[in-house]
C-alpha positions as CSV (number, residue, x, y, z in Angstrom):
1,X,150.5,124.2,67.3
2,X,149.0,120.8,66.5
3,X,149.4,118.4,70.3
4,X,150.5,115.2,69.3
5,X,147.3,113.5,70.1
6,X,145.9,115.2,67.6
7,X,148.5,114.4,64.6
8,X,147.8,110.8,65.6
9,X,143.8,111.3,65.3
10,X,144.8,112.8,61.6
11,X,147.2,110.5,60.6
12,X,144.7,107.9,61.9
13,X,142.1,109.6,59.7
14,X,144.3,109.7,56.4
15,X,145.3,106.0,56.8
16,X,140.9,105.5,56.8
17,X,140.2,107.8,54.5
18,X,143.2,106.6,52.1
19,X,141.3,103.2,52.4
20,X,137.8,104.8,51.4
21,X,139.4,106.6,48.3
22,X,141.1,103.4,47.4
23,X,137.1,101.8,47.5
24,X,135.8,104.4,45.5
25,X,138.1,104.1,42.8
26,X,137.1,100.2,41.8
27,X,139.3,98.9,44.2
28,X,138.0,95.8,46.8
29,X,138.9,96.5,50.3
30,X,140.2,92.7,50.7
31,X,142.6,93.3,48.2
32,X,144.6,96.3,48.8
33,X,147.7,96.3,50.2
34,X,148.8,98.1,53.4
35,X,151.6,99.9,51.5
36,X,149.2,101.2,48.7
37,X,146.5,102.7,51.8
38,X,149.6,104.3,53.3
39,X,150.7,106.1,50.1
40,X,147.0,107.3,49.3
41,X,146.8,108.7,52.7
42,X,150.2,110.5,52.9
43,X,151.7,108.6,55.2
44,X,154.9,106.4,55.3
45,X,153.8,103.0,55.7
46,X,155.8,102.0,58.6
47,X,153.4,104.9,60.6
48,X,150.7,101.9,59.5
49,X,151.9,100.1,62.4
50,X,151.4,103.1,65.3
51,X,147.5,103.1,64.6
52,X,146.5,99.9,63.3
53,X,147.9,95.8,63.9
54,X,146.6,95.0,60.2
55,X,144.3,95.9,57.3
56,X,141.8,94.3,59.8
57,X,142.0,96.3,62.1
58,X,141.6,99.2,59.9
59,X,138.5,97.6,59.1
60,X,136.8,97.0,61.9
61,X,137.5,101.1,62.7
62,X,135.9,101.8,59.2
63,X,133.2,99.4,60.2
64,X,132.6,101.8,63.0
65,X,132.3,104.6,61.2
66,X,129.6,102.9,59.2
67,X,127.7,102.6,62.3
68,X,128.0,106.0,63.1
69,X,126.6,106.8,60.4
70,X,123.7,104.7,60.3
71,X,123.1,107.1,63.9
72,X,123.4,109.8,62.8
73,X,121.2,108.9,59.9
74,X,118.5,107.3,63.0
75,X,119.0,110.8,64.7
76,X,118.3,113.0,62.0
77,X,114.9,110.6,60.9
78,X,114.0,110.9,65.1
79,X,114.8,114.8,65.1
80,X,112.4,115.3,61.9
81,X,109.8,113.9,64.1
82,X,108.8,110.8,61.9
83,X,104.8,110.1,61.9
84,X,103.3,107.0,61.4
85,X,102.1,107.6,57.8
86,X,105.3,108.7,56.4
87,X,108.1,106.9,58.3
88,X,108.7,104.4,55.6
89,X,109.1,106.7,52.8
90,X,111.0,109.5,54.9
91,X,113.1,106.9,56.3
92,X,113.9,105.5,52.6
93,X,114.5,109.1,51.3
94,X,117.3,109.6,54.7
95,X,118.9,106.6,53.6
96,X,119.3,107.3,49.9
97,X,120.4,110.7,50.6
98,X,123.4,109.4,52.6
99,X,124.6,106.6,50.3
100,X,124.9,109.8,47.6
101,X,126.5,111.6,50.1
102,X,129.1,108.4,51.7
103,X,129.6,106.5,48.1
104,X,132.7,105.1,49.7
105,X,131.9,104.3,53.1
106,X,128.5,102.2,51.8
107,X,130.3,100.6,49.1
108,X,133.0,99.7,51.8
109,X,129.6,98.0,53.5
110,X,128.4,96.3,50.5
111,X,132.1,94.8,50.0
112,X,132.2,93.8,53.8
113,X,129.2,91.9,54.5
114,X,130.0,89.6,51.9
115,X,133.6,89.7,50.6
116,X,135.5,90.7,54.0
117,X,137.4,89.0,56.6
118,X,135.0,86.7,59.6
119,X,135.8,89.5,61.6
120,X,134.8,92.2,59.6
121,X,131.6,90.3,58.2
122,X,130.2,89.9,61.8
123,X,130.8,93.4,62.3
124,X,129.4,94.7,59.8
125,X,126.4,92.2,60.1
126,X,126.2,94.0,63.8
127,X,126.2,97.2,62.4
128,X,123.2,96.2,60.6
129,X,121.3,94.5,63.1
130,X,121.8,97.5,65.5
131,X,119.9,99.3,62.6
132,X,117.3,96.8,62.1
133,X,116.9,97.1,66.2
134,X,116.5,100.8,66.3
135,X,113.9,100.8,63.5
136,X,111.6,98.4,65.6
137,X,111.9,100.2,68.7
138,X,110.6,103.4,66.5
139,X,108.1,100.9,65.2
140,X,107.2,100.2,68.9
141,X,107.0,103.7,70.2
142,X,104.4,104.9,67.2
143,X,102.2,101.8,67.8
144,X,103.0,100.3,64.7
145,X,101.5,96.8,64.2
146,X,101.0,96.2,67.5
147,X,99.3,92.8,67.2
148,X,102.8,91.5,66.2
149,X,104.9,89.4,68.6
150,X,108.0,90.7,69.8
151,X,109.9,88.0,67.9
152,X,108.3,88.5,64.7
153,X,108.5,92.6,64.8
154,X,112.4,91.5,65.0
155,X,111.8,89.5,61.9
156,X,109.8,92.1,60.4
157,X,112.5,95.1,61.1
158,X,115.7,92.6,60.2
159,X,113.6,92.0,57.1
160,X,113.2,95.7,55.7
161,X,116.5,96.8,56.7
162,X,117.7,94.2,54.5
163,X,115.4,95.0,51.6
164,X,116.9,98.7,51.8
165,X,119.9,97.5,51.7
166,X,119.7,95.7,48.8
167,X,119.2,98.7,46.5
168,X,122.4,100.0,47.9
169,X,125.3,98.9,45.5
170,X,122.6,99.9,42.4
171,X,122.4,103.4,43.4
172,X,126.3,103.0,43.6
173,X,126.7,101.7,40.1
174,X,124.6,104.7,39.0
175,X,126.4,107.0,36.6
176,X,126.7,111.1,37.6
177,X,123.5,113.1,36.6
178,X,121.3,110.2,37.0
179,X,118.2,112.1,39.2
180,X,115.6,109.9,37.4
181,X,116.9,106.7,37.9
182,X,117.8,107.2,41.6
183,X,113.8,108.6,42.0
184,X,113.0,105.6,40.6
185,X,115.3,103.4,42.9
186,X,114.1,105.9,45.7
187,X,110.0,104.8,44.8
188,X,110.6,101.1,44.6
189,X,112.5,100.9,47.6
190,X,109.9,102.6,49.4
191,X,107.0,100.3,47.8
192,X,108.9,97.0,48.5
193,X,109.3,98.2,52.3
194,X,105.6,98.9,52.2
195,X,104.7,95.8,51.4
196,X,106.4,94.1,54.0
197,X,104.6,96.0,56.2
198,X,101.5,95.5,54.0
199,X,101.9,91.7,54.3
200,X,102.7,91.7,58.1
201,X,99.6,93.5,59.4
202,X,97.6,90.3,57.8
203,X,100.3,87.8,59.5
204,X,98.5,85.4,61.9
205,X,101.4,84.1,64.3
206,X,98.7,81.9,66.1
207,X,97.8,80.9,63.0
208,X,101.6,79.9,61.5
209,X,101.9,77.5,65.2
210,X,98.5,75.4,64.8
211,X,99.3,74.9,60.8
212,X,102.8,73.7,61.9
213,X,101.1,71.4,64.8
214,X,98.6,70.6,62.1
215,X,101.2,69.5,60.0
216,X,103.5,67.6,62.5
217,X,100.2,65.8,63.5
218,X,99.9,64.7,60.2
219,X,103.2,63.9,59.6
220,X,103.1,61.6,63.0
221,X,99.8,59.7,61.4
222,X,101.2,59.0,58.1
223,X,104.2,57.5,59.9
224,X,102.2,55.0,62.0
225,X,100.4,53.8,59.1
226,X,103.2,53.1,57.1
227,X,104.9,51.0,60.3
């Protein structure tokens, strides 16, 4: 006998899943319609209303599960015991592996942070940042660039996360059978993240102030001669 709590959880689950299936088929998440989510997930549409307000709603609950995922995809890295030496290209190779394996849920992601409502954008942007904030504290605990302010390691995660990111809605658009293409999507990622890293152990915060007092200083001088 199924309890009631738990038809709820999998009528909850077809209504997000109906949503994600509607995604992977071409359609954008701010356009579908709350009847057309309903039919694709078996359910009558005016059940809609006992487990979410609005499309919204659904959204943000989707938006969760994204996070989750970008956990569990933290956990496994952490659990595989990640060395210094290798994190960036193991960490790449997690993350393509699970945009293969969730198509709809990262194409949901790539639709949110730019085509979705305020509320969904910021939560999916939180999502992200989450990320980005888990990856330096990794960064932290192997000694990684240690030289590097707090606020610039920040910078420096924020920054790669995004880089990796950005190969996300090409591996999407990749046809079936496409192994080559996505080892070659799978290399540059990992280069362009190294590079980052490449460019930051040379970065010279001190440096970055006095050229910017250096610069105001000069600004201030051509000022009074001019007056």
């Amino acid at each position: 006998m199924v309890s009631q709590v738990d038809r709820k959880l999998i009528t909850r689950k077809a209504l997000m899943d109906g949503a994600l299936a509607l995604v992977a088929e071409g359609s954008h998440y701010s356009s579908l319609s709350l009847r057309e989510v309903a039919k694709r997930g078996g359910v009558v549409p005016n059940a809609f209303y006992r487990h979410f307000k609005d499309l919204d709603e659904l959204g943000l609950a989707l938006a969760d599960e994204f996070g989750l995922l970008l956990r569990l995809i933290m956990r496994q890295a952490r659990l595989q015991g990640l060395a210094a030496d290798s994190m960036i290209s193991d960490s790449v190779n997690f993350y393509v592996e699970y945009v293969q394996k969730e198509p709809a849920l990262f194409r949901f992601m790539a639709q949110s942070i730019t085509g979705g409502s305020p509320a969904m954008r910021e939560a999916m942007r939180n999502e992200l940042g989450h990320f980005a904030n888990e990856m330096v504290t990794d960064l932290n605990r192997l000694g990684i660039l240690p030289n590097i302010s707090g606020t610039d390691m920040n910078m420096l995660g924020h920054l790669a996360i995004q880089t990796v990111f950005g190969n996300t809605t090409e591996i999407l658009d990749l046809p079936e059978n496409s192994a080559n293409m996505i080892e070659a999507i799978r290399e540059r990622c990992t280069k362009q993240v190294r590079l980052i890293f490449l460019g930051a152990s040379d970065w010279d915060a001190k440096s970055e102030k006095q050229q910017k007092l250096d610069a105001k200083a000069n600004r201030k001088k051509k000022k009074s001669k001019t007056e």
